[in-house]
C-alpha positions in Angstrom: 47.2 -54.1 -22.4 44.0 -53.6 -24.0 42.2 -53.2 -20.2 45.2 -50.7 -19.7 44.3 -48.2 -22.7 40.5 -48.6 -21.9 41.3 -47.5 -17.5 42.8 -44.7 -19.6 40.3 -43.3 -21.4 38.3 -43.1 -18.5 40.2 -42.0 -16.0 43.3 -40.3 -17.5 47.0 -40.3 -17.1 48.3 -41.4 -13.3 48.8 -38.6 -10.9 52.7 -39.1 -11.4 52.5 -38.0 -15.0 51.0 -34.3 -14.3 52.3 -31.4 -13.2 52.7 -30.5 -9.4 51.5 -27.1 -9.8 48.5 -27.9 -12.1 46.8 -30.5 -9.2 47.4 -27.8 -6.8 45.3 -24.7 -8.4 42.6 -27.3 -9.6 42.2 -28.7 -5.8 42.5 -24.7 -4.8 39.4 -24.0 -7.4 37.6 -26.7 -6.6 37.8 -25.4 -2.7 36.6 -21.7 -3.4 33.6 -23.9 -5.2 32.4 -25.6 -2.1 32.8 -22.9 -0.1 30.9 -20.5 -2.3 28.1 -23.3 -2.8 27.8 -23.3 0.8 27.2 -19.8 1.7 23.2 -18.6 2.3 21.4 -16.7 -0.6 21.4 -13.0 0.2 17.6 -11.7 0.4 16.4 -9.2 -1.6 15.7 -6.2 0.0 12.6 -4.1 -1.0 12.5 -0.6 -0.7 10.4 0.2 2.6 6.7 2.5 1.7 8.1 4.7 4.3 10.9 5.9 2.0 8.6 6.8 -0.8 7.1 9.7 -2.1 3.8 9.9 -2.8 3.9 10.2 -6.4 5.2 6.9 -6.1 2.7 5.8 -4.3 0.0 7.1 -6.4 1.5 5.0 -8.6 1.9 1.4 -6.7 -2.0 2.3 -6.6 -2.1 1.6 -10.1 0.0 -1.8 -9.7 -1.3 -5.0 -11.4 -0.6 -6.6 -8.1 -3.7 -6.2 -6.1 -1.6 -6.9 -2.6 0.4 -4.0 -3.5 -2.7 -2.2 -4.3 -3.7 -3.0 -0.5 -0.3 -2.6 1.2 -0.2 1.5 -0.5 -3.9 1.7 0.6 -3.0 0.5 4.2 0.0 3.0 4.0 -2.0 5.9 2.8 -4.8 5.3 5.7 -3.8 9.0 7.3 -2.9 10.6 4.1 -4.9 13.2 3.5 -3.8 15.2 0.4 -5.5 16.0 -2.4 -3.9 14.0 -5.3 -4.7 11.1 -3.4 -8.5 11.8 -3.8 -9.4 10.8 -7.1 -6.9 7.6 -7.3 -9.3 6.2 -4.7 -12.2 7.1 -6.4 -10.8 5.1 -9.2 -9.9 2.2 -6.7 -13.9 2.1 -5.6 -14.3 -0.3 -8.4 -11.2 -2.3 -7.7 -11.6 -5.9 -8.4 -10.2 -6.9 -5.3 -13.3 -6.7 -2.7 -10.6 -5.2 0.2 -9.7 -2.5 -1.9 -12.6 -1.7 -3.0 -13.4 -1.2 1.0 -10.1 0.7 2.2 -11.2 3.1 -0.6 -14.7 3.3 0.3 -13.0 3.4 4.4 -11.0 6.2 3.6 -13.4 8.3 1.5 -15.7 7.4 4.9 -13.4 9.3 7.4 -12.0 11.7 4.5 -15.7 13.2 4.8 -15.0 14.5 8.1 -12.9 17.2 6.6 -13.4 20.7 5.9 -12.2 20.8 2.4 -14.3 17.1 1.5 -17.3 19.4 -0.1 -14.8 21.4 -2.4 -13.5 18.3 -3.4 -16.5 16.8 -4.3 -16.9 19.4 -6.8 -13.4 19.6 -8.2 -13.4 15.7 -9.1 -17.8 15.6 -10.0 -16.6 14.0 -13.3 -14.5 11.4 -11.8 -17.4 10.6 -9.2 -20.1 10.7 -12.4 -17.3 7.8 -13.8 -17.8 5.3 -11.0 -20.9 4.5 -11.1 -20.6 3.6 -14.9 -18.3 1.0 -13.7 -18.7 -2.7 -12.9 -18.1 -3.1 -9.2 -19.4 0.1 -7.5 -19.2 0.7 -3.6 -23.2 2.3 -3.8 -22.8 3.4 -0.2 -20.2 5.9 -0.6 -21.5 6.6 -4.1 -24.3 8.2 -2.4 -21.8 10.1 0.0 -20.4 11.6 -2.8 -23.2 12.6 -4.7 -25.0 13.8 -1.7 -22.5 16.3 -1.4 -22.3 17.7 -4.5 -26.1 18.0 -4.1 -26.1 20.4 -1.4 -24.0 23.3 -3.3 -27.0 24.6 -4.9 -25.0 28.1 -5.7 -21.8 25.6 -7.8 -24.8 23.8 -9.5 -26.2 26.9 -10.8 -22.8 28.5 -11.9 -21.3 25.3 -13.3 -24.8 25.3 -15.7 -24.7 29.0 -16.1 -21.1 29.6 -16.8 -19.3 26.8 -18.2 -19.2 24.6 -21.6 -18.3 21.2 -22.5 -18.7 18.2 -20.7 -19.1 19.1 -16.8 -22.3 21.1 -16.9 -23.5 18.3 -19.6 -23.3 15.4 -16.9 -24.1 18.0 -14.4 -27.4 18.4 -15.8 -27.9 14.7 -16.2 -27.8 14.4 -12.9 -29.7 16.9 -11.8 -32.8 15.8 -14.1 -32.2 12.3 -12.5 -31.9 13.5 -8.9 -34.0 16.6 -8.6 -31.5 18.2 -7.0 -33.1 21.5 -8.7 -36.4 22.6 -8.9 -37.5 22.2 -12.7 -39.1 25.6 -13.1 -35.5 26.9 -11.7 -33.6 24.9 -14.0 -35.7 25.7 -17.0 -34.7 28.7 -15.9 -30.9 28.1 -15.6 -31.1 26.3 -18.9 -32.4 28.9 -21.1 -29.1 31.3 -20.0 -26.5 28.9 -20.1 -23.6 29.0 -22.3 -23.6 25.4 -23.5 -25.4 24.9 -26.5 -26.9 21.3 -25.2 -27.8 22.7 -22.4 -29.6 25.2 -23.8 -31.3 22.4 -25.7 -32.8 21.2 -23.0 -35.2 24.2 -22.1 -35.9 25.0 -26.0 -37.0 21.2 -26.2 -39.4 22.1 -23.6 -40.8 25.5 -24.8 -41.6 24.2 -28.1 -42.8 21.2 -26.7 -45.1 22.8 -24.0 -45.5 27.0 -24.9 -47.8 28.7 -26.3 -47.1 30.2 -30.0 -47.2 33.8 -28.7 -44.1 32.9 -26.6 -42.2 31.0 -29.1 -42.5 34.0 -31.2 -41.6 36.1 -28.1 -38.2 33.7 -27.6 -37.5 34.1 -31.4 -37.4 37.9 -31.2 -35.4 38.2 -28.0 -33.0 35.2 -28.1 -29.7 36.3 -28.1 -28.1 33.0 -28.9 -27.6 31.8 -32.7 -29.2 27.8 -32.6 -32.5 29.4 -30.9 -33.2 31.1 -32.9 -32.6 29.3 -35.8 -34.5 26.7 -34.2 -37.5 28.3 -33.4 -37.9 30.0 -36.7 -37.9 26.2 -38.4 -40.3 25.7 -35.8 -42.7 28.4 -36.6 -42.0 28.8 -40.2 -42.7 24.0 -40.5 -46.4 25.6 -38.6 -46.9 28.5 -40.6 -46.9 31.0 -38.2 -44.5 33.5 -38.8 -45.8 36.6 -40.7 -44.5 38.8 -43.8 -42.8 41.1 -41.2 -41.5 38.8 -38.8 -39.8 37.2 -41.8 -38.4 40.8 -42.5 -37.0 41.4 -38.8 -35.3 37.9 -39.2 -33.4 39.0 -42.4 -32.1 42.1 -40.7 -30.6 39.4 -37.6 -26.8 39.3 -37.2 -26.6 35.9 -37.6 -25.8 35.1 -40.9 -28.1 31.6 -40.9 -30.7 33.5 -39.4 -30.6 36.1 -42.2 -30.0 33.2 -44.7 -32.9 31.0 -43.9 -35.1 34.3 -44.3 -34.1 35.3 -47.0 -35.2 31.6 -48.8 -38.4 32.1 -46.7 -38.8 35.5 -48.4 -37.9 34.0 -51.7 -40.7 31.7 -51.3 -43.1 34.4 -50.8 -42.4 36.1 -53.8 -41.1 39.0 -51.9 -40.1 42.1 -53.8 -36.5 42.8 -52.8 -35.9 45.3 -55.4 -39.0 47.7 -54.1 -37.9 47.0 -50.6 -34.2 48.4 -51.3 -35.7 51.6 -53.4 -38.1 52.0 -50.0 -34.5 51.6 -47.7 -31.8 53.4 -50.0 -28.0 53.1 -48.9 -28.0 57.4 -48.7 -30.0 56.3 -45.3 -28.2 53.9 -43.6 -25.9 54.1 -40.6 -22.8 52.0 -40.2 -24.6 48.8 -38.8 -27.6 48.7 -41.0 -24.8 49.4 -43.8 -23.2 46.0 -42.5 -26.7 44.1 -42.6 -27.5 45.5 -45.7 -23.8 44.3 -47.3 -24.7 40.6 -46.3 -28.0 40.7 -47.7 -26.4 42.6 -50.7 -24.1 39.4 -51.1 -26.8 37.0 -50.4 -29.3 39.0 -53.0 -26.4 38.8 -55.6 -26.7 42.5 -56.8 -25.1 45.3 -58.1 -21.3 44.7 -57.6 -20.8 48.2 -57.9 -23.1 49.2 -55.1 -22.0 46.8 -52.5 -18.4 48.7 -52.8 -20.5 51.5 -52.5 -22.6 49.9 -49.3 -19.5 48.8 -47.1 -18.0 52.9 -48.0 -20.9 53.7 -45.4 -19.3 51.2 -42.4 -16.8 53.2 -40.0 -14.9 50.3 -39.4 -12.1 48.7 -41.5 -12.0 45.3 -40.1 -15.7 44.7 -40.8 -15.8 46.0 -43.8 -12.7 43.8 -44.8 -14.2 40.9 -43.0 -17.3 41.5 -45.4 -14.8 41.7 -48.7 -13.3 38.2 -47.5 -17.1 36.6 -46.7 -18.0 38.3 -50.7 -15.2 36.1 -51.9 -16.4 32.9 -50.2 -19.6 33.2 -51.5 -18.5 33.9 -54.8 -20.0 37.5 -55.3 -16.8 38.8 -56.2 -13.6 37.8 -57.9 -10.0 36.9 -56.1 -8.3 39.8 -58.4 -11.4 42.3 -57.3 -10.6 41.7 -53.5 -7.0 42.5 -54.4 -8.1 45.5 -56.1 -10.3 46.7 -53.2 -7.3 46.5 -51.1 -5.2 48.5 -52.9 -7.9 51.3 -53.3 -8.2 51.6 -49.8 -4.6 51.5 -49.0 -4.1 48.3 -47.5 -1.3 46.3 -47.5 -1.9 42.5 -48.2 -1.5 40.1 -45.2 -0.3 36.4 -46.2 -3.0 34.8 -44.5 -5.7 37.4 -46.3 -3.6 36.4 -49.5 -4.4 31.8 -48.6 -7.6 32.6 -47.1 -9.0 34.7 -50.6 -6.8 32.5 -52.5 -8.6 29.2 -51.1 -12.2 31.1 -50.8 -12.5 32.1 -54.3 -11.8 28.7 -55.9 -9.6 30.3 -58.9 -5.9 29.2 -60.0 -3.9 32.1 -61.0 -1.9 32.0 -63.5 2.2 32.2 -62.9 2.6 35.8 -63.9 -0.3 36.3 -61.8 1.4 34.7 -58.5 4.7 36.5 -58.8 2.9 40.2 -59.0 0.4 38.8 -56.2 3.6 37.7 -54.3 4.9 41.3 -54.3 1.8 43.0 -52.9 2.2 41.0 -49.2 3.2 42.9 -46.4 5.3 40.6 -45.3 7.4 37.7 -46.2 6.0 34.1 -47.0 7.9 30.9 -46.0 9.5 28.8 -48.9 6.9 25.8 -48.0 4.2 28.6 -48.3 5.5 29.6 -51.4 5.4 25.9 -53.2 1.7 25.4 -51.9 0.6 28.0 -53.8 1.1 25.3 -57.0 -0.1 22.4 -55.8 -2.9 21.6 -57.8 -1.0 23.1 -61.2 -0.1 21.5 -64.0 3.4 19.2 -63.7 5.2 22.1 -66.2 4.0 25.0 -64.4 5.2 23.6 -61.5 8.8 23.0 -63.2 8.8 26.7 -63.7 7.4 27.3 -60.4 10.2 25.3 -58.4 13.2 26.4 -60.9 12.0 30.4 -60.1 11.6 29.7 -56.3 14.8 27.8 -55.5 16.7 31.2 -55.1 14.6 31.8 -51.9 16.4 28.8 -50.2 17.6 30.2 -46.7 18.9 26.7 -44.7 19.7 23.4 -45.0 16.4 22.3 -43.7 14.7 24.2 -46.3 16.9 22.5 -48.6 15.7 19.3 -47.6 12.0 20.0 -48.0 12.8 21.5 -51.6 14.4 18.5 -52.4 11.1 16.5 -51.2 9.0 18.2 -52.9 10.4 18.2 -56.3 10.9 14.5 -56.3 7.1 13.6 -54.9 5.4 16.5 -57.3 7.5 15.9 -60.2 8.0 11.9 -59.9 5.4 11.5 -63.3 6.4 14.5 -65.5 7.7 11.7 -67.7 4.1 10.7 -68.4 2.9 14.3 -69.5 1.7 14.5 -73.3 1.4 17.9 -74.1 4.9 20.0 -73.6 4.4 23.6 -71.8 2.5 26.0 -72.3 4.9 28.9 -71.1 5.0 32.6 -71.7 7.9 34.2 -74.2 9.1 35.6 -71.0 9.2 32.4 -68.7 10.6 30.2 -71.7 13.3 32.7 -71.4 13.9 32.3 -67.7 13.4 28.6 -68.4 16.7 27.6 -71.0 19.0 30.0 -68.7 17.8 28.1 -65.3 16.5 24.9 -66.1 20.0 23.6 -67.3 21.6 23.6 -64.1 18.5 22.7 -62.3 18.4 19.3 -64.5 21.4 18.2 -63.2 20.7 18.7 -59.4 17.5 16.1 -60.0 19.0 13.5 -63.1 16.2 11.2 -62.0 13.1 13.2 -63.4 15.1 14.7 -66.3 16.5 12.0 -67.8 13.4 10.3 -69.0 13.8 9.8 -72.4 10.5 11.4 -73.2 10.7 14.4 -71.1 14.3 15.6 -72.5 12.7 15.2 -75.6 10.3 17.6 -74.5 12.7 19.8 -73.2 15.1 19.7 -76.1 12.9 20.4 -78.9 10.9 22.9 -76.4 14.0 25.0 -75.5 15.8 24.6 -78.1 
């Protein structure tokens, strides 16, 4: 009996004890098992090169696998387009030494072509980036750089006419090559447009010229750094004259005319005898604006510069000059605001930040509202909280309860509600309560009630309704 129950466990009831139909499906199941089991895999098809475009190619030429690297290279052996070029200039330093030589292979025959010069050009910065790399093909390197070599008239607009970094490496290249003559490119250099570039032929005057022809350069420059430069220069070796020093301050430039004026300073010049010699009565419009910005720099008469920029014809200068007073601290925020107005002008917002910002002041809050209402034009709501940024924690209360009316969206709503909460987060730890007008303490207890309950959070400190109580009460 015992063995019975134990054949039991193991092997379960007889076949007599289940159900017909239940043997059946199981044996059915276990059929469509087998037969599945014994079926071949299916392969995985890829998608044939043939089928793809070529940005995709471009991209399998960027693959981590280097056979796929080699496969698209294989593929692209006829391709001759011009996105391809520069993906194999970046394959030239490939890691994988028969990539490195389908690129070079391709670039070999690509040569043959018409348009291979242009394209030279067009991609000199890529070509300049090979050679910085590890594995280098030096061979078609050479190719490459060979060609660009033999556009002398690119090379000599590229260092006339352009700025940044391609006429930079251009000129790298050229000094290392000779691919220009040196007096030429001394030559090139001195009229380029990029500053470094200039550099190079004003390290070489002042390294190899005579004095007369620094002092020649200095007058006749028409670029700012040289002739800042060169003054140091000649000013460091004492050569510059009582008059040269006096052409200088009359330059455009405002460093030139700075640095001259401390030169002058040093000298003990007379400006006072040198402005009764020139008076303002004589002056045309451009020796007006010259004479304003040594007016600002000299620190005189306040009076007479107004008087000096009434002689210049045109009104952005002369309200470019008002500005450059206010940055310099010459003349007062509310004194540009009051020259505006006497000439008729309506304020522009960014006139309005740029004084604001220039002159360094903090207007009071009466002060903002009546400034607000001399703008031409409107001011956003975030441009309207900037303006108090820096205020004290109760002028800003005032500020945000008096600017929520100007709430137009939702959005707007949002960044109100930011900004109170971030500016206003430690009013509680204020010790002194405001220091509002009659008038705003009146605008305050029949707005600041409803505002307190819109932000409970920063109003119900215990010590800033305390504040507000006895303040308002």
């Amino acid at each position: 009996m015992k063995m019975f129950k134990f054949l039991k466990k193991i092997f379960g009831y007889p076949e007599p004890y289940r159900d017909t139909a239940e043997i059946l499906a199981e044996r059915q199941a276990l059929d469509e098992q087998i037969c599945i089991a014994s079926m071949p895999t299916p392969k995985i098809v890829e998608i044939p090169f043939i089928t793809k475009s070529l940005d995709e190619l471009l991209w399998s030429l960027r693959s981590y696998d280097g056979y796929t690297r080699q496969r698209t290279l294989e593929h692209l052996k006829d391709c001759y387009d011009q996105t391809l070029f520069p993906a194999l200039l970046f394959r030239l330093s490939d890691y994988v030494e028969i990539n490195r030589n389908l690129a070079a292979q391709h670039i070999q025959r690509w040569s043959q072509h018409p348009e291979f010069s242009q394209l030279c050009l067009s991609y000199f910065l890529e070509i300049a980036a090979v050679q910085q790399r590890v594995r280098t093909v030096p061979d078609i390197e050479n190719l490459l750089l060979n060609e660009v070599a033999k556009n002398q008239e690119y090379l000599q607009r590229i260092l006339i006419s352009e700025q940044g970094q391609l006429p930079r490496v251009l000129l790298a290249y050229i000094k290392r090559y000779q691919w220009i003559e040196s007096q030429q490119l001394l030559e090139l250099c001195k009229n380029a447009k990029d500053q470094l570039v200039r550099k190079f032929w004003l390290a070489h005057i002042i390294k190899n010229e005579s004095e007369q022809t620094l002092v020649f350069e200095l007058k006749h420059s028409k670029f700012r750094e040289v002739k800042y430069h060169l003054f140091d220069v000649l000013y460091q070796r004492q050569i510059l004259n009582s008059e040269d020093v006096i052409e200088l301050w009359h330059s455009r430039f405002l460093s030139v005319m700075d640095y001259a004026y401390f030169v002058l300073r040093q000298q003990k010049f007379d400006f006072q005898e040198y402005f009764n010699q020139h008076p303002i009565e004589l002056l045309n419009s451009q020796q007006a604006k010259i004479r304003a910005y040594q007016w600002i720099l000299f620190k005189g008469d306040q009076a007479q510069f107004f008087k000096i920029i009434s002689k210049i014809e045109t009104q952005q200068i002369t309200n470019a000059l008002v500005l450059y007073a206010v940055k310099q601290k010459f003349i007062q925020f509310d004194q540009y605001l009051s020259y505006l107005q006497s000439t008729q002008q309506k304020l522009l917002p960014y006139q309005f930040f740029k004084a604001k910002i220039y002159s360094g002041t903090q207007p009071t809050l009466d002060d903002l509202v009546q400034y607000i209402q001399l703008l031409k034009e409107n001011i956003s709501l975030e441009q309207r909280l900037s303006l108090t940024q820096n205020y004290d924690l109760w002028d800003q209360v005032y500020w945000f309860v008096t600017q929520e009316p100007y709430i137009q969206s939702e959005r707007e709503q949002q960044n109100f509600d930011y900004e109170v909460k971030c500016r206003l987060q430690f009013l509680h730890y204020e010790t002194y309560p405001p220091r509002w007008t009659v008038g705003q303490k009146g605008e305050m207890k029949q707005h600041l009630p409803l505002f307190v309950q819109k932000y409970p959070e920063i109003f119900e400190e215990m010590g800033v309704k305390k504040v507000l109580e006895k303040y308002l009460s």
